[in-house]
TILOTOR-327387 format. One line per 10 residues: their letters; for each residue x, y, z of C-alpha. Coordinates in nm, 3 decimals, always signed. Layout:
N
A) X,Y,Z ~ ...
//
This chain:
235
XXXXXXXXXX) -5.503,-29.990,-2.631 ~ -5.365,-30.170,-2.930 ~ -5.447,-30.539,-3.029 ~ -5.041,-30.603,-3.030 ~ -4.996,-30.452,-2.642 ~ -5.316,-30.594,-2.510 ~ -5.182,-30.967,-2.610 ~ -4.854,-30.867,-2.502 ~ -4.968,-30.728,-2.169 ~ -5.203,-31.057,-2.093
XXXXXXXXXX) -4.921,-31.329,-2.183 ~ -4.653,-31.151,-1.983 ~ -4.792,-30.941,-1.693 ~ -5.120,-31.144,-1.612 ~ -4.911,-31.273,-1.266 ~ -4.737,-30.967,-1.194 ~ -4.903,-30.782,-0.885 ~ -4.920,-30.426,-1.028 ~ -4.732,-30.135,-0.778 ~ -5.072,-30.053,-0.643
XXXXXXXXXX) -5.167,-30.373,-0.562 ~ -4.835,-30.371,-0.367 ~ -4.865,-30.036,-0.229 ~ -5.230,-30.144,-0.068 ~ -5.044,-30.462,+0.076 ~ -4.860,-30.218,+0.273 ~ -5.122,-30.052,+0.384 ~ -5.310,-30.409,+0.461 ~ -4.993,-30.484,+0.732 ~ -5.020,-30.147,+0.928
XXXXXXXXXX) -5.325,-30.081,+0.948 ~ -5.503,-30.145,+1.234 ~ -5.909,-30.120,+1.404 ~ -5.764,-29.848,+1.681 ~ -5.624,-29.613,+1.418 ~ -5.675,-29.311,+1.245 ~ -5.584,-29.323,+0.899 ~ -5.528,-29.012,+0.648 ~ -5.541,-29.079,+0.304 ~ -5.327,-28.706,+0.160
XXXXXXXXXX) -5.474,-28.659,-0.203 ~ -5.797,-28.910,-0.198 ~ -5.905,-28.799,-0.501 ~ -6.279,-28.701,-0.597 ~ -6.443,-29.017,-0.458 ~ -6.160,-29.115,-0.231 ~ -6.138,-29.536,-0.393 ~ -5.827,-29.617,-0.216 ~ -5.937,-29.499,+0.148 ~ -6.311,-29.654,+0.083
XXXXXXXXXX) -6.127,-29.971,+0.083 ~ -6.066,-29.919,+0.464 ~ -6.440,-29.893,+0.562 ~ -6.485,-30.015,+0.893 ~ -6.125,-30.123,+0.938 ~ -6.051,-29.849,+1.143 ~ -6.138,-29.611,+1.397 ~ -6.145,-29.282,+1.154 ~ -6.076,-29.252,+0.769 ~ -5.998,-28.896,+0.715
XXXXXXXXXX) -5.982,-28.807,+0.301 ~ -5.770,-28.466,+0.182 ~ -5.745,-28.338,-0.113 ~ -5.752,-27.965,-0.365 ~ -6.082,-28.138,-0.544 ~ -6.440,-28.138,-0.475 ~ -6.550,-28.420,-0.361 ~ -6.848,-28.643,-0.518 ~ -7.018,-28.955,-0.375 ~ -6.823,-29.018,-0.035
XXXXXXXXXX) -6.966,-29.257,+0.180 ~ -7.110,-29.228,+0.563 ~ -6.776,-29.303,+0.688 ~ -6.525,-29.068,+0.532 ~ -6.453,-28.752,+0.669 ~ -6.337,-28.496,+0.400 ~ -6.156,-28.233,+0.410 ~ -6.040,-27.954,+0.035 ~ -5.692,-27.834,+0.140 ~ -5.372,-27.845,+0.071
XXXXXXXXXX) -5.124,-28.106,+0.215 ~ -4.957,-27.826,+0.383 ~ -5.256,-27.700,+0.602 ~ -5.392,-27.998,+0.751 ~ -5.680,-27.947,+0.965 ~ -5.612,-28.192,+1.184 ~ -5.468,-28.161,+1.581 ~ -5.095,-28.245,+1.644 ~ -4.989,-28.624,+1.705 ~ -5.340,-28.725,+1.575
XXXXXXXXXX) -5.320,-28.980,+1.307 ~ -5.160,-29.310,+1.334 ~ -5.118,-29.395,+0.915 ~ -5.116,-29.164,+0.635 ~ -5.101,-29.322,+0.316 ~ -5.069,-29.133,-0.047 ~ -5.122,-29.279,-0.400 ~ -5.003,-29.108,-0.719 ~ -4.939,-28.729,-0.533 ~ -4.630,-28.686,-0.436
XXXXXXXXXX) -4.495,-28.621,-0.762 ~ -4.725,-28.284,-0.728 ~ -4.560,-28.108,-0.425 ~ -4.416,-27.760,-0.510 ~ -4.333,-27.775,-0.122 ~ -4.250,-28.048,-0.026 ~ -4.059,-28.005,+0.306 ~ -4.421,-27.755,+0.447 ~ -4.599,-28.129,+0.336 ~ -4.303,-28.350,+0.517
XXXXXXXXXX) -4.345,-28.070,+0.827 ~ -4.719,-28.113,+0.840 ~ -4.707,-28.500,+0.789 ~ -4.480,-28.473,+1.091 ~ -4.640,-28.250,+1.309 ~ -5.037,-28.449,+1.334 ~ -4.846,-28.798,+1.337 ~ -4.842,-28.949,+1.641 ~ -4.482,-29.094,+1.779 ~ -4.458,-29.443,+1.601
XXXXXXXXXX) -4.651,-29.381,+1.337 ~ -4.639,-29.425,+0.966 ~ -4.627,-29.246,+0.605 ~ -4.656,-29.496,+0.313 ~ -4.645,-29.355,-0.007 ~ -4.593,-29.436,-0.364 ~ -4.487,-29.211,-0.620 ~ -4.322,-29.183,-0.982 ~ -3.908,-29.252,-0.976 ~ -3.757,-28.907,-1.109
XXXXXXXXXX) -3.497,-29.173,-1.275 ~ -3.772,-29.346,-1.478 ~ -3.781,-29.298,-1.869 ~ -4.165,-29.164,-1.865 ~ -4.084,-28.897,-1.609 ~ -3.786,-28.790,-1.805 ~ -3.979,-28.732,-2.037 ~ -4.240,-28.597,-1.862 ~ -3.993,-28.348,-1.760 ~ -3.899,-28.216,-2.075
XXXXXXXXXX) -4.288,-28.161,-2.200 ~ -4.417,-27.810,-2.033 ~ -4.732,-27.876,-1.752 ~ -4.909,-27.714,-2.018 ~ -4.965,-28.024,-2.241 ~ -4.949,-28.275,-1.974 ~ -5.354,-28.306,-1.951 ~ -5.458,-28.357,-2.328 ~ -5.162,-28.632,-2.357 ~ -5.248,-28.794,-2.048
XXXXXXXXXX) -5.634,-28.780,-2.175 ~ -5.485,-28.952,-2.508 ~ -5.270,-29.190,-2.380 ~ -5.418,-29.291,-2.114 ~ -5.804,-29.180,-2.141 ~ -5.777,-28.967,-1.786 ~ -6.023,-28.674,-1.789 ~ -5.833,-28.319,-1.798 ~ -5.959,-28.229,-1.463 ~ -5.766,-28.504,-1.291
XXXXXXXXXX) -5.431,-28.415,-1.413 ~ -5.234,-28.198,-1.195 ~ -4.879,-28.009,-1.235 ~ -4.605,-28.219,-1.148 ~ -4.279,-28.075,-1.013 ~ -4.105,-28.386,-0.875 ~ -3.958,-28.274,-0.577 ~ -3.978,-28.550,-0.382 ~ -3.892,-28.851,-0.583 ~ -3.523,-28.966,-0.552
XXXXXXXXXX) -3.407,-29.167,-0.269 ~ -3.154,-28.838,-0.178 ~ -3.459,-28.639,-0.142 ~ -3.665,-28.828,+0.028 ~ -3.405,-28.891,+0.279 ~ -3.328,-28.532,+0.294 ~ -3.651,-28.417,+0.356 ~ -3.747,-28.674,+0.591 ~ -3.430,-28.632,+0.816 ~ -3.520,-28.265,+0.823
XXXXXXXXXX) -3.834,-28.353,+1.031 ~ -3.705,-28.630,+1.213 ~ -3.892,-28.891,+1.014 ~ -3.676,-29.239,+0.945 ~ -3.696,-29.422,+0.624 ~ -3.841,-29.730,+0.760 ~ -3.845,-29.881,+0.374 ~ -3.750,-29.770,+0.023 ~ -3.845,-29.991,-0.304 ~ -3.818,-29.949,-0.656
XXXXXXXXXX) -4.120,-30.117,-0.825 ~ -4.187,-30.190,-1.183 ~ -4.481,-30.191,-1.383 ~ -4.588,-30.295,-1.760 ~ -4.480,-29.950,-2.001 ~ -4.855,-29.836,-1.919 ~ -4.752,-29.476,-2.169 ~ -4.747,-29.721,-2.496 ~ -5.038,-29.908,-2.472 ~ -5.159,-29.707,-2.794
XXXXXXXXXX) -4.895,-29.867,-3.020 ~ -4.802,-30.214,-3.010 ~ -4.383,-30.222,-3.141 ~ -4.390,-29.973,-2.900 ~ -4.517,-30.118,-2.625 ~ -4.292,-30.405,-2.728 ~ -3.999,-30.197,-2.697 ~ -4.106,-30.059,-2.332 ~ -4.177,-30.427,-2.243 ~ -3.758,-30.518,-2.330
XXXXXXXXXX) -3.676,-30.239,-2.145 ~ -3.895,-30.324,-1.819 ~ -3.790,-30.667,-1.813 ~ -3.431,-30.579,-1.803 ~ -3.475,-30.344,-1.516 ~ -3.714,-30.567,-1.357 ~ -3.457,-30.909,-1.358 ~ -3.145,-30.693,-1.286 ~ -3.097,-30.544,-0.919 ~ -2.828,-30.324,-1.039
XXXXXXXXXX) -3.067,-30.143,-1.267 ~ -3.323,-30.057,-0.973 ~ -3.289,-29.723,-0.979 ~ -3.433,-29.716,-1.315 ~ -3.818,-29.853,-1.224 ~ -4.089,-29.647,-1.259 ~ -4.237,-29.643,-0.916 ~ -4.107,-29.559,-0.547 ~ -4.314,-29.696,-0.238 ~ -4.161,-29.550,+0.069
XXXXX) -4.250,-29.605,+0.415 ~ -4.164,-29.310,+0.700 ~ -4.190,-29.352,+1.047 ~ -4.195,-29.090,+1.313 ~ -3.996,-29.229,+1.641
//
């Protein structure tokens, strides 16, 4: 991170909850002690669904990695979103971070999301806006390259960054695939964070800071943010 963004970054996002933060607040009102929860693509250690210890009945954690340092508490499971091995109208809350950007298939995932919910319950997930200017890009660089910029930029190890195919990351699609499986958008948002892709150069980082702002203060401009949080509900 540059001098220039870090001072940047402290004097005008230190207040601003960041789209995690938010996502997890969604999480925080659904939740419940009775309920099984599935996090779909924990990740390694699973640090989102840890969070949940003890605050309900069964954390289940899936994901294409192997898994390192779970704690008594988590059940894990390496598979594919698509394949869940899990019984029908079993979970009461799945919840997904960062992975839905991923899906080559995304109405098998929507299918299988469907299929081991149980009637009233709940998908909340938060994924990159196809409209936002670092997908675009993203886009337009081959999945080939994504993992040494993304170790650059952003310091990510290699082995953590997946394809992306962005199939699931419009509000058309989402309510396409959704409807196909009887799922109701409950809640769609368009979040915004700091320009996290220029923290290496500061007049850069200045520039995606304008830009943000201007999205940020104007509803119109929504549909440019960088983030989507979606909540699905089966009836």
């Amino acid at each position: 991170m540059s001098a220039m963004a870090q001072r940047l970054l402290r004097r005008h996002y230190a207040d601003r909850p960041h789209p995690y933060k938010i996502f997890e607040s969604r999480i925080d009102q659904a939740i419940a002690p009775t309920m099984v929860v599935l996090d779909a693509g924990c990740g390694r250690t699973a640090p989102t669904l840890r969070k949940y210890l003890g605050r309900a009945q069964r954390l289940v954690g899936v994901d294409l990695v192997d898994f390192r340092d779970l704690p008594p508490g988590i059940e894990a499971h390496k598979t594919d979103l698509a394949h869940l091995p899990l019984a029908d109208g079993s979970v009461d809350l799945v919840f997904s971070q960062s992975v839905f950007e991923h899906l080559t298939d995304p109405d098998a995932v929507y299918a299988e999301l469907a299929r081991v919910l149980k009637p009233g319950g709940r998908v909340i997930f938060l994924t990159a806006n196809m409209w936002d200017y670092g997908t675009l890009v993203a886009r337009l660089v081959p999945n080939r390259f994504h993992a040494r910029i993304v170790k650059k930029v952003e310091g990510r190890a290699e082995e953590d960054t997946f394809p992306t195919a962005y199939r699931s990351n419009t509000r058309s699609q989402v309510q396409r695939l959704a409807q196909a499986q009887g799922l109701q958008v409950e809640n769609f948002d368009y979040l915004s964070q700091y320009p996290n892709y220029l923290l290496f150069n500061g007049p850069l980082f200045f520039l995606g800071m304008c830009f943000e702002k201007l999205i940020h203060r104007f509803h119109a401009l929504r549909g440019l943010r960088g983030w989507i949080l979606v909540t699905l509900r089966k009836p």
